[in-house]
C-alpha positions as CSV (number, residue, x, y, z in Angstrom):
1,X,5.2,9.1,-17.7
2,X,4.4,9.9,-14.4
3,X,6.0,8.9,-11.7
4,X,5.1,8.1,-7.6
5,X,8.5,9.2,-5.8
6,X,7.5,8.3,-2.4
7,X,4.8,7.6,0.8
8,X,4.4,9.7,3.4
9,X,2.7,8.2,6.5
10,X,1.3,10.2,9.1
11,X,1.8,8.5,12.4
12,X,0.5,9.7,16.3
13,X,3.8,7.9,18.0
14,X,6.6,9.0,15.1
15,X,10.0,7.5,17.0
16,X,7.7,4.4,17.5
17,X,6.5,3.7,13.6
18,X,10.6,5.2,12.7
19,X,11.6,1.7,15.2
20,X,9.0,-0.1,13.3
21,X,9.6,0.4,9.7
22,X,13.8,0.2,9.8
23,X,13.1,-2.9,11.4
24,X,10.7,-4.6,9.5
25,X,10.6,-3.9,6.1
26,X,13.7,-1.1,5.2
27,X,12.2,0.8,2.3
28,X,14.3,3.7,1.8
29,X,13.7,7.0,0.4
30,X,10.1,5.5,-0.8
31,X,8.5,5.7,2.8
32,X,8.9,8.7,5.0
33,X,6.6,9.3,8.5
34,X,5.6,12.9,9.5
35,X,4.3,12.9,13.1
36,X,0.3,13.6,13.0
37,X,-2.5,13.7,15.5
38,X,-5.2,14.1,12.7
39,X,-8.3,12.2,13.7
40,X,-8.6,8.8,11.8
41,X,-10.9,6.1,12.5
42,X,-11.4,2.4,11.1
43,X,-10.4,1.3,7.5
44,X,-8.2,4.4,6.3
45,X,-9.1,3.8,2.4
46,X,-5.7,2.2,1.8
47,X,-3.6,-0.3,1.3
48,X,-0.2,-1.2,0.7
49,X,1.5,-4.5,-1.4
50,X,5.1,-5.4,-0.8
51,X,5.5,-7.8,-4.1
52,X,8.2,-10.2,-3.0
53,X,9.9,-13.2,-5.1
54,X,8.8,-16.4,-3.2
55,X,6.8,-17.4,-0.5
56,X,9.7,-17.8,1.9
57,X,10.5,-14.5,1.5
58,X,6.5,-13.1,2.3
59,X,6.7,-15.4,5.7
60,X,9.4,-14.1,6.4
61,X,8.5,-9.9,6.0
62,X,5.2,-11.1,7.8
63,X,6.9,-13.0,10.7
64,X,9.5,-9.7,11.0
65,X,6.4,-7.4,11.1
66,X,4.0,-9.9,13.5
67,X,7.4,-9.7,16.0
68,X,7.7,-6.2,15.6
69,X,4.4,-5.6,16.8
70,X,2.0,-5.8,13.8
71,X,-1.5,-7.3,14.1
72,X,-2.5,-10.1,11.8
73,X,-5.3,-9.4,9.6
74,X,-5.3,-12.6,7.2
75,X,-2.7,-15.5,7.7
76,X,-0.3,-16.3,5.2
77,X,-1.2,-18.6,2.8
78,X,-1.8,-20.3,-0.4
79,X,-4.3,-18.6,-2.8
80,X,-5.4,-19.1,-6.5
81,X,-3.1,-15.7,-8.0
82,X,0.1,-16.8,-5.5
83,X,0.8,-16.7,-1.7
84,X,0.6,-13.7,0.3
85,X,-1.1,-12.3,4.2
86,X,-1.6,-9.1,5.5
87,X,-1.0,-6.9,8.6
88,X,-2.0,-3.9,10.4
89,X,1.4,-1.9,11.3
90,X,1.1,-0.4,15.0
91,X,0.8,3.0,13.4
92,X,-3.0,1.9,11.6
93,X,-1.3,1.3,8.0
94,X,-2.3,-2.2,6.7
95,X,0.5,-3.8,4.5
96,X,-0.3,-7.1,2.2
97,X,3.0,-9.0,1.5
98,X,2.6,-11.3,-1.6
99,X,3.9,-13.0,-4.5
100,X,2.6,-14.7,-7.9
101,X,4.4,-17.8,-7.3
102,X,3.6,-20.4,-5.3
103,X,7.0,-22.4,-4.7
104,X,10.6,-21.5,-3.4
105,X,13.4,-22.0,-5.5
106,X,16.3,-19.7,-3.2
107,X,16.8,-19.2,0.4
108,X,14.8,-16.7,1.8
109,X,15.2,-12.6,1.1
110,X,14.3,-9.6,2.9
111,X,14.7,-7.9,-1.1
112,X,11.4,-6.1,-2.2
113,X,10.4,-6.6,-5.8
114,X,7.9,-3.6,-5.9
115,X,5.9,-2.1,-3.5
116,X,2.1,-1.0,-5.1
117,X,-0.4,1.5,-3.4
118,X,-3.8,0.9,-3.8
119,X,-6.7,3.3,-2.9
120,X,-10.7,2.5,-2.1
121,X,-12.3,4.3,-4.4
122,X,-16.4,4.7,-3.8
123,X,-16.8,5.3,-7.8
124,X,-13.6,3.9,-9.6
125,X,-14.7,5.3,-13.1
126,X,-14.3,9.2,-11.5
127,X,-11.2,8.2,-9.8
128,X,-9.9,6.3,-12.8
129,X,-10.8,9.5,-14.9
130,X,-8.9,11.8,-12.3
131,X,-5.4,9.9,-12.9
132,X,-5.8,10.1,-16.6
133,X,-6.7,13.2,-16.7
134,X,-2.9,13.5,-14.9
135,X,-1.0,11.7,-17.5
136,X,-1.1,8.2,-15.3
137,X,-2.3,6.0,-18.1
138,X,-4.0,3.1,-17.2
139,X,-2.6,-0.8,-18.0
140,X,-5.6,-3.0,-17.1
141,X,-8.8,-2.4,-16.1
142,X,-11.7,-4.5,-15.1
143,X,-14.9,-4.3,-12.7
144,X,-14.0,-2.9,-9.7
145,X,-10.0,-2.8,-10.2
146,X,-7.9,-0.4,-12.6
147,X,-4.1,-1.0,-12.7
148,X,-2.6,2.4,-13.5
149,X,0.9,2.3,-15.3
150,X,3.7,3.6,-13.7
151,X,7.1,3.5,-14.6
152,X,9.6,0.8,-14.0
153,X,11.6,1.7,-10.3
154,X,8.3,3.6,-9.2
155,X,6.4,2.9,-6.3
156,X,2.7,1.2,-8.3
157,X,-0.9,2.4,-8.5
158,X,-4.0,0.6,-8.3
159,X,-7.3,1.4,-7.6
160,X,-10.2,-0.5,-6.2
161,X,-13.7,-0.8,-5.2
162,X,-13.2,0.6,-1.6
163,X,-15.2,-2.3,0.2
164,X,-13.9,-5.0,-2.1
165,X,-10.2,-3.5,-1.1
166,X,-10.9,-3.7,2.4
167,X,-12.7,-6.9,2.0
168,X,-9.5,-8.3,0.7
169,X,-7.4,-7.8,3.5
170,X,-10.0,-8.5,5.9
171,X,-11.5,-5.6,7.4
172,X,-14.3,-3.7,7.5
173,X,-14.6,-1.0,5.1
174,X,-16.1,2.1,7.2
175,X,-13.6,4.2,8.3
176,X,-13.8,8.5,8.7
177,X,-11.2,11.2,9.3
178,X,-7.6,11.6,7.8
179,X,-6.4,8.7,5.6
180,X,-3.2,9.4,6.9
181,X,-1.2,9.4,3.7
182,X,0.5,12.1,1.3
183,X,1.5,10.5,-1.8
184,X,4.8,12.4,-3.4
185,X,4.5,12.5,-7.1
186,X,5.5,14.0,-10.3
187,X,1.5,14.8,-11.0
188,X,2.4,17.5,-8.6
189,X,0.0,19.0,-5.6
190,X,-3.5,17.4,-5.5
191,X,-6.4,15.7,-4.1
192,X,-8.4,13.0,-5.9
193,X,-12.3,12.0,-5.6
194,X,-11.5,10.4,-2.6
195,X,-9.9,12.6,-0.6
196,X,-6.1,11.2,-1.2
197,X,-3.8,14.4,-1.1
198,X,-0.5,14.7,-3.7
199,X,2.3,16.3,-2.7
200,X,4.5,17.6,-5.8
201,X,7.8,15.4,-5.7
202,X,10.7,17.0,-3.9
């Protein structure tokens, strides 16, 4: 099965979004920044999910983020599938921190569960075709969403309408230039329908 090894953001200030990221949300090996002045405007196509435990814990990676400088794009709150919110990091990259469950049962944790890309897709059949055709199978699928299946410890895959996707985190979805993202995988070197480039996994 294949495999998404890491995220590679491309950001304009690099020591700025290094400050940013080891402070806020410590990911590891599974994000790296590469300095970039590629032009990049509005909604980027993107988006990425930090699946925590509890609530207490997704208030608490927000509040980190909001006093490290991120921009609030929808509160945290209460929803029908959980509790989550989302921000824009200062580099551009918007993050949505959630979970399934609505209730604390521990103190609160920094400790990531997963963390899930998901890319806008304009027509999520082709896009959806493209991954299979790659050996990503899928694991759900329905309207405008496909959950692609990734193995246990890898970084997830999801794909969505790309104005619902931006819709959801509250944004507008026009946007043009570089999504700003290289997406280190096992699929090896590629670029899908939309324009997201794979990098073959080091």
């Amino acid at each position: 099965m294949n495999s998404i090894e890491s995220l590679t953001l491309e950001v304009s200030d690099l020591s700025a979004a290094q400050d940013f990221y080891s402070r806020v949300f410590g990911l590891g090996d599974r994000l790296r920044l590469h300095a970039s002045d590629a032009a990049t405007s509005g909604f980027r196509g993107y988006t990425l999910s930090l699946i925590v435990a509890q609530p207490a814990d997704a208030r608490l990676l927000l509040d980190d983020a909001i006093a490290a400088g991120a921009t609030v794009l929808k509160p945290a709150a209460k929803s029908l599938w959980g509790f989550g919110g989302a921000v824009q990091a200062p580099d551009g990259a918007i993050w949505n921190i959630a979970t399934s469950s609505k209730k604390d049962t521990d103190p609160a944790s920094r400790e990531i569960e997963n963390v899930v890309l998901l890319l806008g897709a304009e027509k999520v059949s082709d896009s959806k075709q493209f991954y299979v055709d790659r050996g990503i199978g899928v694991k759900k699928s329905f309207g405008s969403y496909v959950d692609l299946d990734t193995p246990e410890g890898s970084i997830g895959l999801g794909l969505y309408k790309r104005a619902a996707l931006a819709k959801s985190v509250g944004v507008d979805s026009e946007g043009s230039g570089s999504h700003r993202l290289a997406i280190s995988s096992t699929i090896g070197g590629a670029t899908d329908p939309d324009g997201f480039v794979w990098a073959p996994a080091a």
